[in-house]
C-alpha positions as CSV (number, residue, x, y, z in Angstrom):
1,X,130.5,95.6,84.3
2,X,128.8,94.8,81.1
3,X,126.3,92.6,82.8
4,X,125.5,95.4,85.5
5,X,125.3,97.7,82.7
6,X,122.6,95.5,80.9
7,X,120.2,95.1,84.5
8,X,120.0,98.6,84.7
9,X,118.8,99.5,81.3
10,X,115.6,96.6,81.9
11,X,115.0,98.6,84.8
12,X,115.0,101.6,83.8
13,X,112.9,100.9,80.4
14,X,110.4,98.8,82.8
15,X,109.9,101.8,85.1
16,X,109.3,103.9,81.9
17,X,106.4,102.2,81.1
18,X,105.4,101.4,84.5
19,X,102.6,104.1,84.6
20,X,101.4,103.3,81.6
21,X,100.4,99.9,82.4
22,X,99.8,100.8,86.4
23,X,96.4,99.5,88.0
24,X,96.3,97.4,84.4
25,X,95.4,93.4,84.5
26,X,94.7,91.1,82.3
27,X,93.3,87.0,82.5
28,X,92.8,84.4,79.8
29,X,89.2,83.0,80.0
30,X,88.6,79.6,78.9
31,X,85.8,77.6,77.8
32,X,82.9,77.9,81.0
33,X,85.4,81.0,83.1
34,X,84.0,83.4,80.0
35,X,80.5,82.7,81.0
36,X,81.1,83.1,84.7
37,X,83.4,85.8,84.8
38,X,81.1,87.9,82.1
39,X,77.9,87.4,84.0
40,X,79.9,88.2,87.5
41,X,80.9,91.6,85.6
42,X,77.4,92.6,84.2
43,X,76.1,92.0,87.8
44,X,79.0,94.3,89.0
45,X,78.2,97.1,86.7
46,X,77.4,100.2,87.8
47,X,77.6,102.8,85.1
48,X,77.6,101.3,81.8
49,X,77.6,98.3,79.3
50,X,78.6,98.3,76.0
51,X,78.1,94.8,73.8
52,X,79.1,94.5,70.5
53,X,78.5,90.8,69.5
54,X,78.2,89.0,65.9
55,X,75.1,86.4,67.5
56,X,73.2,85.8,70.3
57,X,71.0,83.1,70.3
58,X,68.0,83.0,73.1
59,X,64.3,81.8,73.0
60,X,61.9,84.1,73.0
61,X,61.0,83.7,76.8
62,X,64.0,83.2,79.7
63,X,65.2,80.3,79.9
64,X,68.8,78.1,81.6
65,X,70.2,78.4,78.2
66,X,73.5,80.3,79.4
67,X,72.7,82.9,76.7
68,X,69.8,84.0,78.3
69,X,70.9,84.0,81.7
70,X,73.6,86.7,80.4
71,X,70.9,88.4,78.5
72,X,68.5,88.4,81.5
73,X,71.5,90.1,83.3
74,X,71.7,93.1,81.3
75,X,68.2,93.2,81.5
76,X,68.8,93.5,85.3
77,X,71.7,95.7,85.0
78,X,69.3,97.8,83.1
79,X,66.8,97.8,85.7
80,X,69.2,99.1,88.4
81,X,70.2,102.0,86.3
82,X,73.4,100.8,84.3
83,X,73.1,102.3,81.1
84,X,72.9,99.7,78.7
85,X,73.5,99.4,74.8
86,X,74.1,96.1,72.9
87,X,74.7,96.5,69.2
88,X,73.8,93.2,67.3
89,X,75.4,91.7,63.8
90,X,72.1,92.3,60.8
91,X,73.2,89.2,58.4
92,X,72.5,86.8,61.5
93,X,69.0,89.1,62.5
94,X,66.7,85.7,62.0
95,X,69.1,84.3,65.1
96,X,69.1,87.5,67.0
97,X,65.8,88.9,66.8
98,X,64.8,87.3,69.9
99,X,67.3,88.4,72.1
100,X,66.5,92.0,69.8
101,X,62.8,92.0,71.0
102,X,63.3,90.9,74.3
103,X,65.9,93.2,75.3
104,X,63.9,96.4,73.4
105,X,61.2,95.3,75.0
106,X,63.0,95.6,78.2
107,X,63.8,99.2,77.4
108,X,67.9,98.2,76.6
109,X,69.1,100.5,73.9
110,X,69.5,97.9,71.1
111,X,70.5,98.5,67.7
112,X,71.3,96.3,64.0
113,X,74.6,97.5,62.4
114,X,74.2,98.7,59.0
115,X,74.4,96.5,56.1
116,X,77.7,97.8,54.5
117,X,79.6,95.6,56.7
118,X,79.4,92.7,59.2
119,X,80.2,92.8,62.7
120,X,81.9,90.1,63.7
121,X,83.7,90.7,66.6
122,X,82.7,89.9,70.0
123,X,82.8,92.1,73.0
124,X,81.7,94.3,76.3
125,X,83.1,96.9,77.8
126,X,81.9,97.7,81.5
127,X,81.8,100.7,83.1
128,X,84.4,102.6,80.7
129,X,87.5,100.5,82.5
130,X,86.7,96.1,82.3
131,X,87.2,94.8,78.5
132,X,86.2,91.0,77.6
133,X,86.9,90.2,74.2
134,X,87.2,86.5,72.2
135,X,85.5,84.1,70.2
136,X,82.5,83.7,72.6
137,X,79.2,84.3,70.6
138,X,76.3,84.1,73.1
139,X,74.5,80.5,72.4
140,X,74.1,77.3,74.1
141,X,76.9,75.7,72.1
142,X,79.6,78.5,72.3
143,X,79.2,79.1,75.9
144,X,78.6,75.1,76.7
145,X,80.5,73.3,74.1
146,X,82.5,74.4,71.6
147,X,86.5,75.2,72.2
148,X,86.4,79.2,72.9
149,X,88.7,81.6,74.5
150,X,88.8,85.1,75.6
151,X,90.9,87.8,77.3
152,X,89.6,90.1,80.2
153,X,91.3,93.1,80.8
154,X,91.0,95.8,83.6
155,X,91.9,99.0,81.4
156,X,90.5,102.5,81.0
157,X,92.7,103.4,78.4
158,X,92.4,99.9,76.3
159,X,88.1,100.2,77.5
160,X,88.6,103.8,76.1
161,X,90.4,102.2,72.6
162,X,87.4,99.6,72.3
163,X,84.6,101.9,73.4
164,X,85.9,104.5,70.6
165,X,85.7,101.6,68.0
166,X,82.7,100.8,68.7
167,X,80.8,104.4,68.8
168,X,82.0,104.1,65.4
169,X,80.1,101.1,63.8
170,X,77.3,102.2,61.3
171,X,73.5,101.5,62.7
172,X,70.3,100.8,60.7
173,X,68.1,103.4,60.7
174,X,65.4,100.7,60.8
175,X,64.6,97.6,63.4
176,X,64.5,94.3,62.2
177,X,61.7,92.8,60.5
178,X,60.8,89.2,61.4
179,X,60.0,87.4,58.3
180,X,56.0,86.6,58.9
181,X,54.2,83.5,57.8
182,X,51.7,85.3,56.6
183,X,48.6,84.4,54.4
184,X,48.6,84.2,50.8
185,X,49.0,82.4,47.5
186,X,51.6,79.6,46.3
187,X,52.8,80.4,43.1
188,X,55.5,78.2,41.7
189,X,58.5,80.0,41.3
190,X,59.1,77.9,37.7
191,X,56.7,80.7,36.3
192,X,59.2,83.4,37.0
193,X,62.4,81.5,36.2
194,X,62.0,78.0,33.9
195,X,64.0,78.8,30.7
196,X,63.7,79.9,28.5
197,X,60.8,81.9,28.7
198,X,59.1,81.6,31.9
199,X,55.0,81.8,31.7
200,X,55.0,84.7,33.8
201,X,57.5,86.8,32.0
202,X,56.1,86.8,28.9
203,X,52.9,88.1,29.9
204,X,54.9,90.8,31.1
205,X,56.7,91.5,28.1
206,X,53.4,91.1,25.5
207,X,52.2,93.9,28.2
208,X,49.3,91.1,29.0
209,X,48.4,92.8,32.1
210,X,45.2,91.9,32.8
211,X,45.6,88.5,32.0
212,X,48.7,88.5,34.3
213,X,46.0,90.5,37.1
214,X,43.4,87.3,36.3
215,X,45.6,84.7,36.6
216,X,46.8,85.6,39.9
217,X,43.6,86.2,41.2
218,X,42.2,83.0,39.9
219,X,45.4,80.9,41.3
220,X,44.3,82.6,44.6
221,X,40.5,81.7,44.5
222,X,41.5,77.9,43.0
223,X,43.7,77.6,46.8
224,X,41.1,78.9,48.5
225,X,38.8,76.5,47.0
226,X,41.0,73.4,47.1
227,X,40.1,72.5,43.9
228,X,41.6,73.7,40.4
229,X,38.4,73.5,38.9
230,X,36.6,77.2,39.0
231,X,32.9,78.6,38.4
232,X,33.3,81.5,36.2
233,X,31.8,84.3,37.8
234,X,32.2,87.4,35.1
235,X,31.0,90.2,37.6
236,X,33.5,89.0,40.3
237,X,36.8,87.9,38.3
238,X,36.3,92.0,36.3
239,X,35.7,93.4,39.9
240,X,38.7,92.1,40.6
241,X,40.7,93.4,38.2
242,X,39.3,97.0,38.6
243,X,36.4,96.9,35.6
244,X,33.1,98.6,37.1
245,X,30.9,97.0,34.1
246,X,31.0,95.0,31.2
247,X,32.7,92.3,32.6
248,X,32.2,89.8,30.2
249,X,33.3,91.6,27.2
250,X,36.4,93.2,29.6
251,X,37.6,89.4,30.5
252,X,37.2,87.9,26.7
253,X,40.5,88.4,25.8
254,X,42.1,88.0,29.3
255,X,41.1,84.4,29.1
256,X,41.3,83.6,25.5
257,X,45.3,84.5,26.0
258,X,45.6,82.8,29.5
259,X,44.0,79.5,27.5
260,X,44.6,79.6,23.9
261,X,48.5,81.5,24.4
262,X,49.8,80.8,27.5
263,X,48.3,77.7,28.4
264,X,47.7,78.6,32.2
265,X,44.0,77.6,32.1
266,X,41.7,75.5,30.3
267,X,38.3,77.0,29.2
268,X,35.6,76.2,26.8
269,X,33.8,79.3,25.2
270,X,30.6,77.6,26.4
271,X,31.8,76.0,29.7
272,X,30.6,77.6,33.4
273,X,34.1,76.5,34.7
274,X,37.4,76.9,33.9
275,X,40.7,74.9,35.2
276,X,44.0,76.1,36.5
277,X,46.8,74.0,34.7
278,X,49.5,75.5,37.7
279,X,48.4,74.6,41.0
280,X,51.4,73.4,42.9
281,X,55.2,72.9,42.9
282,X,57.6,72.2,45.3
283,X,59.4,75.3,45.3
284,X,56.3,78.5,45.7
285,X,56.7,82.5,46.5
286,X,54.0,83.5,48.9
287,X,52.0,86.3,48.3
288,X,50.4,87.9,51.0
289,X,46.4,88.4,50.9
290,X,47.6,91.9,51.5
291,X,48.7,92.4,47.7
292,X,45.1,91.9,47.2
293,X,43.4,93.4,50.5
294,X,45.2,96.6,50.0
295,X,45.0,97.2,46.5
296,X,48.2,97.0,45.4
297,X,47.2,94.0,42.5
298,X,45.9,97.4,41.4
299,X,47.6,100.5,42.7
300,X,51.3,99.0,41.3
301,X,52.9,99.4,37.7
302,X,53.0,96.2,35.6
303,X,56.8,96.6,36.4
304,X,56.6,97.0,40.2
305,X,53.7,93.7,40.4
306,X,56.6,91.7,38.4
307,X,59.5,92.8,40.3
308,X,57.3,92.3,43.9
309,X,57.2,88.9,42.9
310,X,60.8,89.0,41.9
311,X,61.5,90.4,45.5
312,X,59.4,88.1,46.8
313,X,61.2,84.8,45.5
314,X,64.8,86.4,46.4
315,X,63.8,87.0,50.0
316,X,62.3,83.5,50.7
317,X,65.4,82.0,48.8
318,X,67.9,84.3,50.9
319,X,68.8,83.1,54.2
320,X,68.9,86.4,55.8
321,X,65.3,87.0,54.7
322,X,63.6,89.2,54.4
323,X,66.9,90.6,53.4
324,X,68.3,90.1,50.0
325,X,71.1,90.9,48.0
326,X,71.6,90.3,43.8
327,X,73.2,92.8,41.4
328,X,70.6,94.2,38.2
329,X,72.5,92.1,36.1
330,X,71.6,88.9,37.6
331,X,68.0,89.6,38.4
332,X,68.0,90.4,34.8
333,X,69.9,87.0,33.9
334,X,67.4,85.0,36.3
335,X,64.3,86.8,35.9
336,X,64.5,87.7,32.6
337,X,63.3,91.5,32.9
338,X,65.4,94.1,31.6
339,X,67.6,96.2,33.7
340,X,65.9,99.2,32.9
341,X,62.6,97.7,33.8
342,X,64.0,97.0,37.1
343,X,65.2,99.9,38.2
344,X,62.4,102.0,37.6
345,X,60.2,99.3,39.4
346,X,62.7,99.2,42.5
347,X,62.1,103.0,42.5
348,X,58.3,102.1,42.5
349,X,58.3,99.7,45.4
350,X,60.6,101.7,47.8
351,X,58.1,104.9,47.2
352,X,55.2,102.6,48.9
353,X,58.0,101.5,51.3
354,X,57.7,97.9,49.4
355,X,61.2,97.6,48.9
356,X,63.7,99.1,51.5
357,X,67.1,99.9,49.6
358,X,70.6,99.9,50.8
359,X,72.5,101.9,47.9
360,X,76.4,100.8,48.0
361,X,79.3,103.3,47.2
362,X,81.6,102.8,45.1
363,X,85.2,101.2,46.7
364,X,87.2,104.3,44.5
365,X,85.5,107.5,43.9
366,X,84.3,108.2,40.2
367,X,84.1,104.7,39.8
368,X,80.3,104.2,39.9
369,X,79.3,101.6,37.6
370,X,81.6,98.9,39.9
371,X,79.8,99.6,43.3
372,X,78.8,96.8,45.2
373,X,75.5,95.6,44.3
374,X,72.7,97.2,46.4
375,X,71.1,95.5,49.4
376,X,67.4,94.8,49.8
377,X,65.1,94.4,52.6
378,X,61.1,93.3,51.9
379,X,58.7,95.0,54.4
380,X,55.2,93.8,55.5
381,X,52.4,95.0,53.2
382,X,50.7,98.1,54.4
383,X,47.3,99.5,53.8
384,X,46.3,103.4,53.5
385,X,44.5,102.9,56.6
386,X,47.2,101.7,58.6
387,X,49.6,104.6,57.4
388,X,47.2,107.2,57.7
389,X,46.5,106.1,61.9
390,X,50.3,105.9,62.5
391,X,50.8,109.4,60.5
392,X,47.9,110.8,62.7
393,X,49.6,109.3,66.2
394,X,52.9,111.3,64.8
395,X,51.1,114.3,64.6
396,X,49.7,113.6,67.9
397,X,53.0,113.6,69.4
398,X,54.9,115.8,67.0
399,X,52.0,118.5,66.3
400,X,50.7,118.5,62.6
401,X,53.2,121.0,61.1
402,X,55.7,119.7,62.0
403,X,54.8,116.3,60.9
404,X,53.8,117.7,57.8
405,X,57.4,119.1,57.1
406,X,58.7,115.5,57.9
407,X,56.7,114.0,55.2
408,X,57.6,116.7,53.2
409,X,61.7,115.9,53.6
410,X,61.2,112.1,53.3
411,X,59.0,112.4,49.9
412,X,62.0,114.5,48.8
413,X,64.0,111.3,49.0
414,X,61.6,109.0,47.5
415,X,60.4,107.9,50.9
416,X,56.9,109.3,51.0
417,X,55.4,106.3,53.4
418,X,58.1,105.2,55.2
419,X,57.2,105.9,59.0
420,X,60.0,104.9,60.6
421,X,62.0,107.7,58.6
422,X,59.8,110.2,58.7
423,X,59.9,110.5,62.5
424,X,64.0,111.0,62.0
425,X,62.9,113.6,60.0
426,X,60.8,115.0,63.0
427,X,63.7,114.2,65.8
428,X,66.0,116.4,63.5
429,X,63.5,118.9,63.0
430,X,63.7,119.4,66.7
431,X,67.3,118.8,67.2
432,X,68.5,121.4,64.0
433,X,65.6,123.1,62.6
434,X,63.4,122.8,59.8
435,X,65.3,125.4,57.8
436,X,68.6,123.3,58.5
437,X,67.1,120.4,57.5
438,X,65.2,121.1,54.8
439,X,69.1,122.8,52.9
440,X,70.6,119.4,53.9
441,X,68.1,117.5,52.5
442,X,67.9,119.8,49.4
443,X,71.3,119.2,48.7
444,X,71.5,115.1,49.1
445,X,68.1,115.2,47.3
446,X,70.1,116.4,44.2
447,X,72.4,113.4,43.7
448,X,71.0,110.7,41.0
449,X,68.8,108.5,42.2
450,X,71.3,105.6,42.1
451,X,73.9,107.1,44.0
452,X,74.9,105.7,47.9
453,X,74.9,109.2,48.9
454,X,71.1,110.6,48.7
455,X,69.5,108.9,51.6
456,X,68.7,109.6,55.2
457,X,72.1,108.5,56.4
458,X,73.9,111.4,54.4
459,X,71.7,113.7,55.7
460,X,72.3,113.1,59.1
461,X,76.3,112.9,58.7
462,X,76.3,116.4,57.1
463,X,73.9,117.7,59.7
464,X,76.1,116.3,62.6
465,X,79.5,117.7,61.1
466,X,77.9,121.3,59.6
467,X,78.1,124.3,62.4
468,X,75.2,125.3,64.6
């Protein structure tokens, strides 16, 4: 009887949660079936693809790497009308920029989570109902090689679970940059960091700017030249460093501490030439004939052209360049520069959208001086001519007023030349108003400078949940 008793309690608890689970089924995938099975599904699709993936890994054409046959296939899924979006890991951007620009070329809705977190998981959902999730990143050796697994599951209400989870994950604001090889000048990175007092550095703090200016500019003209040896040209070297006449008498004592104090270059008072004693090390910073081209060996504080350089030996040394991360503390530690000096030239750089900066919140609230340390991205260099053509093709598409309004907003937060936020300025604009806006952004405008919570992000999370 007992027994009896016992079958028809399974039963009846199976049927219980038969509808649950009813048209539900799941497979294990295994080494080559992921690839197989996946690009079988894409091919299927016919409403949507989600992707949320820690690394794909494809050259910058098509290719037989397996990769890019699956990337190719959301291409095509694309094509066909299948709504498309793949949503890509930022620490591993150098890896994924490819498939990034190939696939945004393409017209795929593709997007960089934020930096506050990583994403590491791996995994599609098709058409609101087919799930594949594993250990599968898409490269030659996970899809090929290495020992990977996977589950596939025929779900809307698990698809549902994952596509929920996923609308959730934070997105840059801004694309990728690829770090660019660009042209410039060498400069050993021993002058910003030998201890105990790095060459560099203490022109900084003896406020030996124009030496510091004349230095740079002659390092540059001594590459350009091969040769370490220089002919002193006294009009030149003080149009350089912004002097309009009396160059000789403007450059006396630029030189005289470069030779006689610092020891950078050897010069006779009654020599035509002049050598560089720093001309090559193993370990350089590059910086771009842009600092020059654009003005900028000019335009910047003494604090910002030390902490550019700064910026510029962190993001070559990081290995998510040109992303780079290091608390005030140790900048100060390594660099030698006070932590007061750098914040105020961090504030300097991201106004002339320099220095993009990813403010961290604290993990408990009140708790402000133990935030994570902020994040930093280095941007490409831009010249007043290039801003002012993309500002006039916003107002081309946006109408003037409107685009002025937008600069307006963004220069509220310290953003006065970044493009990329000012037209999210002018999509909100449409989307909520200008008045709306411009009391949002009045408000996150107020926090300190320093805090996580006065940027473009906030604004749009209090837009989104404030009533129409």
């Amino acid at each position: 009887m007992r027994r009896y008793l016992l079958i028809i309690l399974i039963t009846l608890f199976a049927f219980s949660f038969a509808p649950v689970f009813a048209g539900e089924r799941s497979d294990i995938l295994i080494g080559k079936d992921y690839f197989l099975t996946t690009l079988q599904a894409i091919q299927k699709a016919q409403k949507s693809i989600y992707v949320a993936i820690y690394l794909i890994s494809v050259e910058p054409a098509p290719t037989d790497n397996p990769a890019s046959i699956l990337l190719e296939g959301l291409i095509s899924a694309k094509n066909r009308g299948v709504y498309v979006k793949v949503i890509l890991d930022d620490t591993t951007f150098k890896v994924n920029y490819n498939a990034y620009k190939r696939l945004r070329q393409a017209g795929v809705n593709a997007a960089i989570d934020s930096s506050k977190a990583v994403l590491h998981g791996k995994g599609l959902v098709i058409d609101s109902k087919i799930c594949i999730l594993g250990s599968f990143n898409w490269t030659r050796a996970s899809l090929r090689d290495n020992y990977e697994f996977a589950v596939y599951t025929e779900s809307p209400r698990q698809a549902g679970k994952l596509l929920d989870y996923i609308s959730k994950i934070e997105l840059s604001l801004n694309p990728p940059i690829q770090p660019q090889q660009l042209p410039g000048l060498k400069l050993p990175v021993s002058l910003l960091t030998s201890a105990p007092n790095p060459l560099l550095f203490e022109l900084f703090t003896s406020h030996s700017e124009k030496a510091f200016d004349l230095y740079l500019y002659l390092a540059k003209k001594a590459q350009s030249e091969h040769s370490s040896v220089i002919k002193i040209n006294y009009p030149e070297f003080g149009q350089a460093l912004g002097y309009t006449n009396n160059y000789y008498f403007n450059l006396f004592q630029p030189l005289r501490k470069l030779t006689r104090k610092y020891g950078l270059i050897q010069h006779k008072p009654w020599s035509k030439n002049l050598e560089l004693i720093y001309t090559s090390f193993t370990e350089n910073i590059t910086i771009p004939d842009t600092y020059w081209d654009y003005g900028f060996c000019q335009k910047l504080s003494f604090a910002a052209k030390y902490m550019f350089l700064v910026s510029l030996s962190e993001a070559q040394r990081s290995s998510h360049n040109p992303y780079w991360f290091r608390s005030n503390a140790d900048l100060s530690r390594i660099y030698y520069i006070s932590e007061r000096s750098i914040t105020s030239a961090i504030t300097e750089l991201e106004k002339e959208n320099i220095l993009e900066v990813y403010r961290h919140r604290p993990e408990k609230e009140g708790e402000f001086d133990k935030r994570p340390a902020n994040d930093y991205r280095l941007n490409p260099l831009q010249s007043p001519e290039q801003f002012r053509q993309a500002l006039q093709a916003l107002s081309d598409k946006y109408t003037p007023d409107l685009t002025q309004q937008a600069c307006q907003l963004s220069a509220q937060l310290n953003e006065p030349k970044d493009l990329e936020k000012i037209e999210t300025y002018l999509g909100l604009i449409q989307t909520y108003g200008y008045e709306k806006v411009r009391e949002v952004n009045s408000k996150v405008a107020s926090y300190r400078p320093e805090s996580a919570l006065r940027n473009l992000s906030q604004v749009i999370l209090l837009l989104k949940n404030s009533p129409r």
